[in-house]
BALOBA-1460 file (C-alpha; in Angstrom, 3 decimals):
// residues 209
<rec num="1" residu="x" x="2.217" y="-19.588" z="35.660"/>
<rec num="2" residu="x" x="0.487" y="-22.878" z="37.191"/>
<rec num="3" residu="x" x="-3.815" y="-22.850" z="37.126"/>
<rec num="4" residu="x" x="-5.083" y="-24.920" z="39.651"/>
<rec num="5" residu="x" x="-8.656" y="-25.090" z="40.865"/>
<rec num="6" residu="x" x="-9.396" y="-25.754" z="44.678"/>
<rec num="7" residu="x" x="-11.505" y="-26.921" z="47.706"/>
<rec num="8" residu="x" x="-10.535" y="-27.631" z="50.904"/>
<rec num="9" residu="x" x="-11.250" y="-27.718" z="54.639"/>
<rec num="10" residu="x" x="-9.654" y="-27.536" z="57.863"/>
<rec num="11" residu="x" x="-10.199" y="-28.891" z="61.537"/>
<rec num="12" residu="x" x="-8.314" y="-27.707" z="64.490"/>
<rec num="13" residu="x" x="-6.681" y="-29.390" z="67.210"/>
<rec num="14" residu="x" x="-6.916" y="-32.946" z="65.895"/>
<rec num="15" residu="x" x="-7.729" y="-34.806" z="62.755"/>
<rec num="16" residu="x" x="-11.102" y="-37.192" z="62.909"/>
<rec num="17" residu="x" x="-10.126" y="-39.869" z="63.193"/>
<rec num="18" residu="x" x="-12.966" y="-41.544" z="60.047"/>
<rec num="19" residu="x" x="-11.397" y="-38.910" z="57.550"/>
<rec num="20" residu="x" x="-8.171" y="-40.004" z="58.301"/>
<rec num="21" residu="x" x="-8.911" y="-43.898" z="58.144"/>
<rec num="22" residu="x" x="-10.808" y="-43.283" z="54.593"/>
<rec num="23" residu="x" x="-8.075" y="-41.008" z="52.972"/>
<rec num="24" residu="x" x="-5.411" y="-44.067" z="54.007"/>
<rec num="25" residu="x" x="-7.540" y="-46.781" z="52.960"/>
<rec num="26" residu="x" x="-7.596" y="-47.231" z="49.076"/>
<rec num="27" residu="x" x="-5.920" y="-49.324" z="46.121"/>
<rec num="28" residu="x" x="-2.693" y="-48.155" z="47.432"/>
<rec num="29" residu="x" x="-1.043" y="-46.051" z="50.086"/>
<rec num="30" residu="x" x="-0.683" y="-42.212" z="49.843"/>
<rec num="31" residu="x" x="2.941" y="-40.945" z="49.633"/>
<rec num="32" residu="x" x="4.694" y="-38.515" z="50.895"/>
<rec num="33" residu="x" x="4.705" y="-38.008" z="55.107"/>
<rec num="34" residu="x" x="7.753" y="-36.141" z="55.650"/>
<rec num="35" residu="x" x="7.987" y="-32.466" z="57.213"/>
<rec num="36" residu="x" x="8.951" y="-29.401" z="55.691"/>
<rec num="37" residu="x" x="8.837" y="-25.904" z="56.776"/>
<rec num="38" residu="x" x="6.687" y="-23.111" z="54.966"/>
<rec num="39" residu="x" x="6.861" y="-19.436" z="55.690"/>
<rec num="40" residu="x" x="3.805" y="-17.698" z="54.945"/>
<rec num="41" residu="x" x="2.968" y="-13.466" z="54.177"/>
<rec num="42" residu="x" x="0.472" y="-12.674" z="57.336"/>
<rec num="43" residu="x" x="-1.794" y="-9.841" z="55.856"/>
<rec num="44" residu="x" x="-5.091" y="-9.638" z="58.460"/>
<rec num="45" residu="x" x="-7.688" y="-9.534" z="55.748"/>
<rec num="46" residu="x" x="-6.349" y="-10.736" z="52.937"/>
<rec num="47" residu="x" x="-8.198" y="-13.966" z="51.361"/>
<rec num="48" residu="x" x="-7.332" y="-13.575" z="47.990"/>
<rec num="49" residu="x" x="-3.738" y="-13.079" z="47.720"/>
<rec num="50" residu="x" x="-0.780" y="-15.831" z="49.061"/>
<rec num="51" residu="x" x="2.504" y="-15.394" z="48.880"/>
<rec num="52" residu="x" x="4.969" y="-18.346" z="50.563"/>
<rec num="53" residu="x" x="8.338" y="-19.589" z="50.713"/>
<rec num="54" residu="x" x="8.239" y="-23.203" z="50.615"/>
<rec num="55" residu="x" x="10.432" y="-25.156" z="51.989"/>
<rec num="56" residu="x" x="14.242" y="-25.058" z="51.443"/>
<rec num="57" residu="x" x="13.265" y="-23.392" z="47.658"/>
<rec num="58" residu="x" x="14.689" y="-20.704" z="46.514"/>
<rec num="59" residu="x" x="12.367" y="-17.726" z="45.995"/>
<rec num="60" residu="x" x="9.029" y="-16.977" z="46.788"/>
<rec num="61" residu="x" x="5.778" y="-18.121" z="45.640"/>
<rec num="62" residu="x" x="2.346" y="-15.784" z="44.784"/>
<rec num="63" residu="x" x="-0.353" y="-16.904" z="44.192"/>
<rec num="64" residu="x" x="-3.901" y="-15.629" z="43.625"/>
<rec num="65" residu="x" x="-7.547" y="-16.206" z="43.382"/>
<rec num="66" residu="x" x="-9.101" y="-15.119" z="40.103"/>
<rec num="67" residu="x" x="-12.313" y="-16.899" z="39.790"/>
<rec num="68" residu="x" x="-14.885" y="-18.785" z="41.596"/>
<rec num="69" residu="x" x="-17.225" y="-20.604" z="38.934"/>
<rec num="70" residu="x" x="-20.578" y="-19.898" z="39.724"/>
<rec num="71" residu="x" x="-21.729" y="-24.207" z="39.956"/>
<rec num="72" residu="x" x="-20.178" y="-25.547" z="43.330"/>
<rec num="73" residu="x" x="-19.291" y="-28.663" z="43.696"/>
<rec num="74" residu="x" x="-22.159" y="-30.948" z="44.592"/>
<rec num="75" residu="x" x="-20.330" y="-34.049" z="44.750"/>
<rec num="76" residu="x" x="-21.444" y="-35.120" z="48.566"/>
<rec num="77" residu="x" x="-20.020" y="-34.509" z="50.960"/>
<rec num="78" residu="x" x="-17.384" y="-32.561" z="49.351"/>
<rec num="79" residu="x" x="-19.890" y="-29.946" z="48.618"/>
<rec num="80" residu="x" x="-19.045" y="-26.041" z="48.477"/>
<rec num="81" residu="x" x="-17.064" y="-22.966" z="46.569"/>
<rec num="82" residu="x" x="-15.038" y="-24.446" z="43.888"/>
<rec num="83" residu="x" x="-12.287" y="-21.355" z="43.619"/>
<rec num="84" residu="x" x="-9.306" y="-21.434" z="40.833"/>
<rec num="85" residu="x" x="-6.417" y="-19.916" z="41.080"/>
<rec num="86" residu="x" x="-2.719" y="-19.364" z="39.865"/>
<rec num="87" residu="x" x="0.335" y="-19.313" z="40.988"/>
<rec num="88" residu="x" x="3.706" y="-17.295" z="39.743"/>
<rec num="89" residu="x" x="7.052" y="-17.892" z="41.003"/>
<rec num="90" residu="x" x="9.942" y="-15.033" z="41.677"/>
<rec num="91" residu="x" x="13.512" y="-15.517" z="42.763"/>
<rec num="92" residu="x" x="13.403" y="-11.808" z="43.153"/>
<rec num="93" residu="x" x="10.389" y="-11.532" z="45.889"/>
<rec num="94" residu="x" x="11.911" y="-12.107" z="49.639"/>
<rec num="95" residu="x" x="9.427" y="-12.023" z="53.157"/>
<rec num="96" residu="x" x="12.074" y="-10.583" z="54.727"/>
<rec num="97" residu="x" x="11.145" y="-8.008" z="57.505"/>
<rec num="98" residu="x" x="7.216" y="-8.538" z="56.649"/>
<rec num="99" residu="x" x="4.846" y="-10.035" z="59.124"/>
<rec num="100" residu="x" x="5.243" y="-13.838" z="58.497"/>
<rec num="101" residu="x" x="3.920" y="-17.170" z="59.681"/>
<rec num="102" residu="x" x="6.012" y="-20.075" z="59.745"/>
<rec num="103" residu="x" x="4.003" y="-23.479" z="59.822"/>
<rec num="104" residu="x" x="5.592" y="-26.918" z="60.395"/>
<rec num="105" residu="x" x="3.760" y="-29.285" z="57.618"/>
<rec num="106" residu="x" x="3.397" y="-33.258" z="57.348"/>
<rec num="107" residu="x" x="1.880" y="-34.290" z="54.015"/>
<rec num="108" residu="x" x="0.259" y="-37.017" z="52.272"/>
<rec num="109" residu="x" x="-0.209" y="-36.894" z="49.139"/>
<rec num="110" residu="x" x="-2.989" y="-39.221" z="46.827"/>
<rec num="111" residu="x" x="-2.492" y="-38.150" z="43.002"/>
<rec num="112" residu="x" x="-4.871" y="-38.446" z="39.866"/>
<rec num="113" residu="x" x="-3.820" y="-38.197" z="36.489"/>
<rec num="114" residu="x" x="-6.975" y="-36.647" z="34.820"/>
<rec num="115" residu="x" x="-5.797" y="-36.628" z="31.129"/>
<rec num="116" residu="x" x="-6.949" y="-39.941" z="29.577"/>
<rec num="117" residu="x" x="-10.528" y="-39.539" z="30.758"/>
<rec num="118" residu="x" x="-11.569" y="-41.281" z="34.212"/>
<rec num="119" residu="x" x="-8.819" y="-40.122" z="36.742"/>
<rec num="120" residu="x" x="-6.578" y="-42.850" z="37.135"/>
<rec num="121" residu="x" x="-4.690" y="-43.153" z="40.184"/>
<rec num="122" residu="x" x="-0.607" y="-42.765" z="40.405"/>
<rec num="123" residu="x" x="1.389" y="-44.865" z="43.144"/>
<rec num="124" residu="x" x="3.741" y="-42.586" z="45.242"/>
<rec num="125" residu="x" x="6.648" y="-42.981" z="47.468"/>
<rec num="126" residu="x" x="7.452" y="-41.261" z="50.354"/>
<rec num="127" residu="x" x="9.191" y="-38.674" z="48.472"/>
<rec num="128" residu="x" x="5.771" y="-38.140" z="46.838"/>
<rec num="129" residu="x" x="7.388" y="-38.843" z="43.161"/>
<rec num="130" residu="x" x="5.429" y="-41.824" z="41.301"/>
<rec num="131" residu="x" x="6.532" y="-45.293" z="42.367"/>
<rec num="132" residu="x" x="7.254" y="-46.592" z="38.996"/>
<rec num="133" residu="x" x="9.238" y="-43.376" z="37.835"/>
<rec num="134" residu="x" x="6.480" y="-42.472" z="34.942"/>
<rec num="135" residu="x" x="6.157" y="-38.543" z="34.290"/>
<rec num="136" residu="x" x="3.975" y="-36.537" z="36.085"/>
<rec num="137" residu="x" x="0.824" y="-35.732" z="34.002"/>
<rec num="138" residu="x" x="0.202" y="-33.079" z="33.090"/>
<rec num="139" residu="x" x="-3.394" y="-32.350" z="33.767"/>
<rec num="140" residu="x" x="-4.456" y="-34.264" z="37.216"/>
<rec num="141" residu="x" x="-5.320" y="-33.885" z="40.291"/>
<rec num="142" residu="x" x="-3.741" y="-33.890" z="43.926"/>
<rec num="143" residu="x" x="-5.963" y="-34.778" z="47.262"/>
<rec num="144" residu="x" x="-3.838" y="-34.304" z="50.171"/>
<rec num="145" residu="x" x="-4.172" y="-34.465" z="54.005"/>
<rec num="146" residu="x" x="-1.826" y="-32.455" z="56.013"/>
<rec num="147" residu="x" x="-1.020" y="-31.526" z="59.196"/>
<rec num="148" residu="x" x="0.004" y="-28.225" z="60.250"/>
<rec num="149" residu="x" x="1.502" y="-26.802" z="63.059"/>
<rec num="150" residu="x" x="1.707" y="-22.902" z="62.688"/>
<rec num="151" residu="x" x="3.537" y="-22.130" z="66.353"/>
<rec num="152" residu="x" x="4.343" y="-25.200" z="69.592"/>
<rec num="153" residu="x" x="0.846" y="-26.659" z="70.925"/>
<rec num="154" residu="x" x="-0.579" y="-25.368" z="67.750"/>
<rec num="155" residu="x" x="-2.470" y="-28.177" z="65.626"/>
<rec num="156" residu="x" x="-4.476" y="-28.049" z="62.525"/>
<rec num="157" residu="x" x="-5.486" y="-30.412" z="60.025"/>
<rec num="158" residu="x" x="-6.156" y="-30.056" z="56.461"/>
<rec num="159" residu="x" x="-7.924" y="-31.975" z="53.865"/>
<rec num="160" residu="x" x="-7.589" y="-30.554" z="50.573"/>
<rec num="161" residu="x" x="-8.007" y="-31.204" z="46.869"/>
<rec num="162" residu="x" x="-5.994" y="-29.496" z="43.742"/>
<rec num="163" residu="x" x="-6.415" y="-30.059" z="40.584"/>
<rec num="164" residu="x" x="-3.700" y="-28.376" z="37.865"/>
<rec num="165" residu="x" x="-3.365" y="-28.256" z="34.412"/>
<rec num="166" residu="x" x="-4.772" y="-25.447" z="32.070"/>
<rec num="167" residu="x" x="-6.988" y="-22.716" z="32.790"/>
<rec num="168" residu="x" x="-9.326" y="-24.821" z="30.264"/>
<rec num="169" residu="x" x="-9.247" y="-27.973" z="32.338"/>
<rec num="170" residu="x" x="-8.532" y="-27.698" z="35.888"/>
<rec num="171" residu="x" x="-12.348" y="-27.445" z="37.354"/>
<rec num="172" residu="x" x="-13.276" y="-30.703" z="35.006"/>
<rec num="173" residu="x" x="-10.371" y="-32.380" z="36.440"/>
<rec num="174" residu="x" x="-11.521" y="-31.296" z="40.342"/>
<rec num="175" residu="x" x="-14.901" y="-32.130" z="39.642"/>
<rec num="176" residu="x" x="-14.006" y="-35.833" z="38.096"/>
<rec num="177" residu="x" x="-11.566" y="-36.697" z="40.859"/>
<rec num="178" residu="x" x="-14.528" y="-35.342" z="43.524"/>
<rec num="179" residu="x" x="-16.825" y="-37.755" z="41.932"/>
<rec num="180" residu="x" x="-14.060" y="-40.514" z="41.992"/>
<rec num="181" residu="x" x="-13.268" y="-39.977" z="45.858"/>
<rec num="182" residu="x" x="-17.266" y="-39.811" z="46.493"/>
<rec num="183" residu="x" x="-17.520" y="-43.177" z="45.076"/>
<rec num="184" residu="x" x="-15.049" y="-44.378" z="48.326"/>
<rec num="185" residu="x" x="-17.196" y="-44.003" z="50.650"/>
<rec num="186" residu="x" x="-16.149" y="-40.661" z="52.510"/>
<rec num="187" residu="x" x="-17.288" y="-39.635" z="56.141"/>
<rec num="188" residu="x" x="-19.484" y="-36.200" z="56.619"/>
<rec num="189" residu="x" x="-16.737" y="-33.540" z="56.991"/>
<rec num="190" residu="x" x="-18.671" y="-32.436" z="59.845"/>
<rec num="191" residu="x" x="-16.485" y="-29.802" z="62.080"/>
<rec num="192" residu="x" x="-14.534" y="-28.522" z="58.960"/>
<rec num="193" residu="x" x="-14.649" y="-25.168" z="58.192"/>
<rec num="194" residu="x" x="-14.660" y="-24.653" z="54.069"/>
<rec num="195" residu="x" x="-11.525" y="-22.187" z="53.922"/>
<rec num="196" residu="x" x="-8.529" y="-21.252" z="50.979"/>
<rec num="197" residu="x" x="-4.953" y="-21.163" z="52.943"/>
<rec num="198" residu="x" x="-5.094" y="-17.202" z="52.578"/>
<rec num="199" residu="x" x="-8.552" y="-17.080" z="54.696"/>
<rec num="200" residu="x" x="-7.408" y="-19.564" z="57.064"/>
<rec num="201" residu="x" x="-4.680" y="-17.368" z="58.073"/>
<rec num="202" residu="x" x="-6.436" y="-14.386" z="58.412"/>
<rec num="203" residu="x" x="-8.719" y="-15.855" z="60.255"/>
<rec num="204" residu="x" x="-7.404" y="-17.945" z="62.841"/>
<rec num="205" residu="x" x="-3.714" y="-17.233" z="62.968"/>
<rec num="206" residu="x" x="-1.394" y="-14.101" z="63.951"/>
<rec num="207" residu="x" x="1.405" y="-12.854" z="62.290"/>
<rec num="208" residu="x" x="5.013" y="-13.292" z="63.671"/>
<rec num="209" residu="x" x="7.215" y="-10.299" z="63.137"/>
């Protein structure tokens, strides 16, 4: 079982272009920026309950939403629903014959390790594994800005952040990277609509049989 807790937002069509300029600009460059392929469970509806193959992995990931702390986050302008969840892995689960959306992804990837008090940046490579080969921590913090393309002439744009670790420590760890990425100088995330993957897809993208 992985914790995590979330918040993130999405913009159709096209990224702007002062979100994307801040989340490259920093100390160092994000990693990652590759594509991968992720098939998704359509359920019209359903906003609290994912379940996804990712990539070329084997099996299929589920995960669900099991609280939303009752403080949001009021670090400006990342302000809104703080929601945790976890996630379970099965190599016994398959999509196979269920409604399913498959979504063409480009990632980068900023991470924070969150475990030795201020979150302290990690450099990444394009394979999004740290530059100087230390372990992942294991409490931290991922911000991410990814662009998704769930069918051809099909664009959206996502700007999330993820903290993991324990059920204990993930929302400290979200709300101490939020107040680190505040400190940057971010643009109004005006246009974004304040959405978990789950409610995205139910709300703005059909199932493919």
């Amino acid at each position: 079982m992985q914790v995590s807790a979330e918040i993130r937002w999405f913009w159709p069509t096209a990224c702007p272009e002062r979100i994307d300029t801040w989340f490259r600009t920093g100390p160092m460059p994000p990693g990652g920026g590759s594509t991968r392929e992720d098939e998704y469970l359509h359920e019209p509806g359903q906003i609290e309950l994912g379940l996804k193959r990712r990539g070329e992995q084997p099996g299929i990931e589920v995960k669900g939403l099991v609280a939303v702390p009752p403080q949001p986050s009021d670090a400006v302008p990342f302000v809104g629903p703080i929601q945790i969840w976890c996630k379970w892995q099965s190599s016994a689960l398959t999509l196979r014959d269920l409604p399913t959306v498959r979504t063409k992804k480009i990632r980068w990837l900023r991470k924070f390790d969150t475990g030795r008090g201020m979150p302290t940046e990690i450099p990444l490579g394009d394979d999004e594994a740290p530059k100087d080969r230390r372990p992942l921590p294991q409490h931290g913090c991922n911000v991410e800005l990814t662009r998704i393309e769930p069918r051809a002439e099909d664009v959206w744009w996502t700007l999330g952040f993820e903290a993991f670790g324990d059920v204990f420590s993930v929302e400290r760890s979200l709300r101490s990277t939020l107040s680190v990425m505040t400190s940057s100088g971010p643009p109004n995330l005006y246009g974004g609509e304040l959405l978990s993957y789950p409610a995205w897809l139910s709300r703005h993208i059909s199932g493919q049989p």
